[in-house]
N, C-alpha and C positions, 0 to 999 in steps of 0.2 A: 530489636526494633521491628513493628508491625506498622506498615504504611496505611492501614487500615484502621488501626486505632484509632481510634475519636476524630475521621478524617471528615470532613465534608464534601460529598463526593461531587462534582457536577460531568454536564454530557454524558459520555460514554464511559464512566466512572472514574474520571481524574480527582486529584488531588488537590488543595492549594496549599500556598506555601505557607500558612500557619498550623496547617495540621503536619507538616514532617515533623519529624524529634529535633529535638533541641539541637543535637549533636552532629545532624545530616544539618542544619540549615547553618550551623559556626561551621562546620567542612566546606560548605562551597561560598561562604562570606571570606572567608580566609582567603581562598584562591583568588574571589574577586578583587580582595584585596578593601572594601569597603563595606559597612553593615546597609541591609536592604531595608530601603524605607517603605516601598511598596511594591504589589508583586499583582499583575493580572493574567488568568489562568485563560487556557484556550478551552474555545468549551467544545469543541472538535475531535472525533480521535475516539479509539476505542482501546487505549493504554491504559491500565489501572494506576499509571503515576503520579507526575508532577510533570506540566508543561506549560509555564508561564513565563512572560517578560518581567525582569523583576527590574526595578530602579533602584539606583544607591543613593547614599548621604553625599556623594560629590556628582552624579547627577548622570553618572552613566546607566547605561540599559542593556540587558545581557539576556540572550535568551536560555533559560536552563529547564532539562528534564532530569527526573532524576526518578529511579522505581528500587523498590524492596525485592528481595527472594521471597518475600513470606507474600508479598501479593500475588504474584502468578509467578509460574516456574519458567517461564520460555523469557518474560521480558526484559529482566536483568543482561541476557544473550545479546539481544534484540540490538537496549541499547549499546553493548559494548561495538556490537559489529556498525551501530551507525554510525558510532564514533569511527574509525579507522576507517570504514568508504568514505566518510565526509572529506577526513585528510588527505586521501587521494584525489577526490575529484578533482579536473582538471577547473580551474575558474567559473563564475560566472552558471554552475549548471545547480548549486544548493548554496547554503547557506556557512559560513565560515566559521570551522572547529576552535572556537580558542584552548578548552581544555577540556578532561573528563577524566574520574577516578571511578575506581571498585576497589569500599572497603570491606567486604568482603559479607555485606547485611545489604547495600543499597548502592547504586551504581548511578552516577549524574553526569550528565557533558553539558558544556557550554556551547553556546552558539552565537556567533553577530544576529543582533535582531534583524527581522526583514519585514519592512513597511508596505503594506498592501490589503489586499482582502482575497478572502475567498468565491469562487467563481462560483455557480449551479444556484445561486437561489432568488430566480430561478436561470437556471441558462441563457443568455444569451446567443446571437450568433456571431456579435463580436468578440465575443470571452471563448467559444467555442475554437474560433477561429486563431484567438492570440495564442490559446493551450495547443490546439495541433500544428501552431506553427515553431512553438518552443520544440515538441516531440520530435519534428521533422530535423529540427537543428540538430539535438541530441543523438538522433538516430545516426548523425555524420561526423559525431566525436570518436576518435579511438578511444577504445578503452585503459582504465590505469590496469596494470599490469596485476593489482590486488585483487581484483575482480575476476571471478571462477567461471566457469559456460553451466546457462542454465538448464542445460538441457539432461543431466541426469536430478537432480532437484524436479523438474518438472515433468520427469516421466516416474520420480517414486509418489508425485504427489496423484498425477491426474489416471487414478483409476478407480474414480467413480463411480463407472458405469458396470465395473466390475462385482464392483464393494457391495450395488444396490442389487444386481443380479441375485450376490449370493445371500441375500440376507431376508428371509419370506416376510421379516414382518413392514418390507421396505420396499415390496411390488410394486405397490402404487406412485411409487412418485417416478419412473416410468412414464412419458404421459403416452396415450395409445398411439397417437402417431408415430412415436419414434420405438414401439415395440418392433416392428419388422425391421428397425436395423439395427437393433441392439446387438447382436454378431457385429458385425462392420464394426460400430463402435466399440466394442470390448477388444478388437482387435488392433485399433487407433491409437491403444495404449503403449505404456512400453517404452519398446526399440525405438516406435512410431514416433512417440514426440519427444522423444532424445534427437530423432534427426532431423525432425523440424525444425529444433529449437537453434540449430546449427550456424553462427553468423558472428560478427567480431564488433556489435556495436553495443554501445550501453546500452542495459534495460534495467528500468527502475523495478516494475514489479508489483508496486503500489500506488499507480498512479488514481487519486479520483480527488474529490473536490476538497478535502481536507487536507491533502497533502499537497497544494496549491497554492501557490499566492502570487496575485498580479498588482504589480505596484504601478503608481499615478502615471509611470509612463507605460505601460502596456506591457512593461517588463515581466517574465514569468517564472516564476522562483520553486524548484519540486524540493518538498520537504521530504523530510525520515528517510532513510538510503542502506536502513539494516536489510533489506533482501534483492540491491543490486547483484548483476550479471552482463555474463555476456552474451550474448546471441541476435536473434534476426533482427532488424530496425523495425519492425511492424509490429513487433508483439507487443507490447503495452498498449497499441492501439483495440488489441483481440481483448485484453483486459478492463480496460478505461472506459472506451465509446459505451457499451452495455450499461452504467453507470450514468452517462449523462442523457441517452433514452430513456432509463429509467424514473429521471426525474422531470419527464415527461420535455422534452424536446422534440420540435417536430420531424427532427431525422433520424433515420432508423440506425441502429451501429453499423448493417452491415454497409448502408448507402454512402455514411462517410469512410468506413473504411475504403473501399473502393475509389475513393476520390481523394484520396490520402497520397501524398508524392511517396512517401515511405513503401507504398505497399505497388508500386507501377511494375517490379520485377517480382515479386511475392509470386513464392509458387502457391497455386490453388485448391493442390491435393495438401499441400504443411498445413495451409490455412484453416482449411478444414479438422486436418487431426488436432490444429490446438484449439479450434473453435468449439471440439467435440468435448476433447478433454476439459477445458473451462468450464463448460455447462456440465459435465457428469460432475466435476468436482465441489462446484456450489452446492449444485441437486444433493449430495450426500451430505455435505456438510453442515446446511444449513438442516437439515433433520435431527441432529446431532447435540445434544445436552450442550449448556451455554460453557464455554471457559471461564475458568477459575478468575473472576476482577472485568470478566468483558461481556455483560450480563444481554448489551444489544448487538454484538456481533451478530447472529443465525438469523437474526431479521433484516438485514443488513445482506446476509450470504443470501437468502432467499428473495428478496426486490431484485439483488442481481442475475440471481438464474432466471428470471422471468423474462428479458432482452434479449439474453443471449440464447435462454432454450431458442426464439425465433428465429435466431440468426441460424442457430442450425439445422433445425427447420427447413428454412430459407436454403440453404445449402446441400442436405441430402435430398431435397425433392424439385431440385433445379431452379 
């Protein structure tokens, strides 16, 4: 089975649910337990799968993703790991696992739907304000015990600044202000933000406006949970805020992070090395041939390095 086949792609190339095979969509009608009479797709998301609300013949509504091996090689992972942090989450912080299998071609989980929108289009500063004050809350959750420390994950990923160093045909994306601290920064790497990363709160990882949704009461709901951890309460803000500057908001990241309850003990030198790390890591990434099913990720990697290169900016030149 090819999730690809004759699929009709939409967004960030998903799926809907009349292009899966025959056989993926009687596999998760079976669990639901009723046949699906109709299915709306998120057009959100940079997944090659299936991510829609489907309704049944007796009227319920269920959220289901489901992705092939043969679409991308990482996402089948992806979902299985969302599945089993969703199960853990303690209440109230995602969305409610009912079920998910891997037959061994295509991998699908259930989810309770969740009634709301997406924030950023365009930002607001009370959408702004409702999202960093879920974050704040979050930051105050113990972690479920399923949950790894991010901080050697994030010190194999953030060596960017390395990566572009070594590589001549990839000088330029360097930009000339930050060549005299390229040293400093190659050094930032590492050890460096392994002990940054150092802290016992949840961290989602993938926080920005499509893994968002705020319902009619202001409520704030973070979706997809395949690359939660554990570490400092402020780091998804070092991640996030760059994203909603981006989409052109009148506060700069670094101005709300600073005014962020989360970050009032944040040490200034971490902040820094994962402020460094993020932006070397974009920077390389987004240069980088598209993934296999995710065709507008690297435009996407590269709006974000643009916020954050200023943040660091901001921060090696006081």
């Amino acid at each position: 089975m090819d999730g690809h086949s004759g699929a009709s792609a939409i967004g960030g190339g998903r799926i809907t649910w009349d292009a899966l095979p025959a056989e993926v969509r009687a596999g998760i009608e079976g669990r639901i337990g009723s046949r699906v009479t109709k299915a709306v797709s998120a057009e959100t998301g940079f997944s090659p799968g299936l991510a829609s609300v489907v309704t049944t013949e007796g009227g319920d509504r269920v959220f289901i993703k489901a992705v092939s091996y043969a679409a991308n090689p990482d996402s089948p992972g992806l979902h299985r790991r969302e599945a089993e942090v969703t199960a853990a989450l303690p209440p109230g912080l995602g969305p409610r696992l009912q079920w998910w299998f891997d037959d061994g071609k295509w991998v699908a989980l259930a989810l309770d739907p969740v009634h709301g929108r997406h924030p950023g289009s365009p930002w607001t500063a009370d959408d702004v304000a409702l999202v960093l004050d879920a974050l704040d809350r979050m930051s105050r959750v113990a972690a479920p015990p399923i949950l790894e420390p991010c901080g050697p994950d994030l010190a194999a990923m953030f060596t960017g600044w390395s990566a572009i160093a070594s590589d001549p045909l990839r000088a330029h994306d360097v930009p000339a202000w930050a060549r005299p601290h390229l040293g400093t920064l190659r050094q930032r790497e590492g050890e460096a933000v392994r002990s940054a990363c150092e802290g016992g709160s949840i961290v989602h990882l993938d926080i920005r406006t499509d893994n968002l949704l705020i319902g009619p009461d202001g409520r704030v709901t973070l979706l997809d949970w395949p690359h939660a951890r554990v570490g400092q309460g402020w780091l998804d803000l070092v991640f996030f805020l760059p994203t909603v500057e981006m989409h052109g908001y009148g506060s700069a990241a670094a101005e709300m992070f600073a005014a962020h309850p989360a970050t009032a003990v944040a040490d200034p030198d971490a902040v820094l090395t994962i402020v460094a790390g993020w932006a070397g890591w974009l920077q390389w990434m987004s240069g980088l041939p598209a993934p296999p099913g995710i065709p507008h990720l690297r435009a996407f990697q590269q709006a974000q390095a643009a916020p954050t290169l200023r943040w660091l900016r901001r921060l090696l030149e006081g």
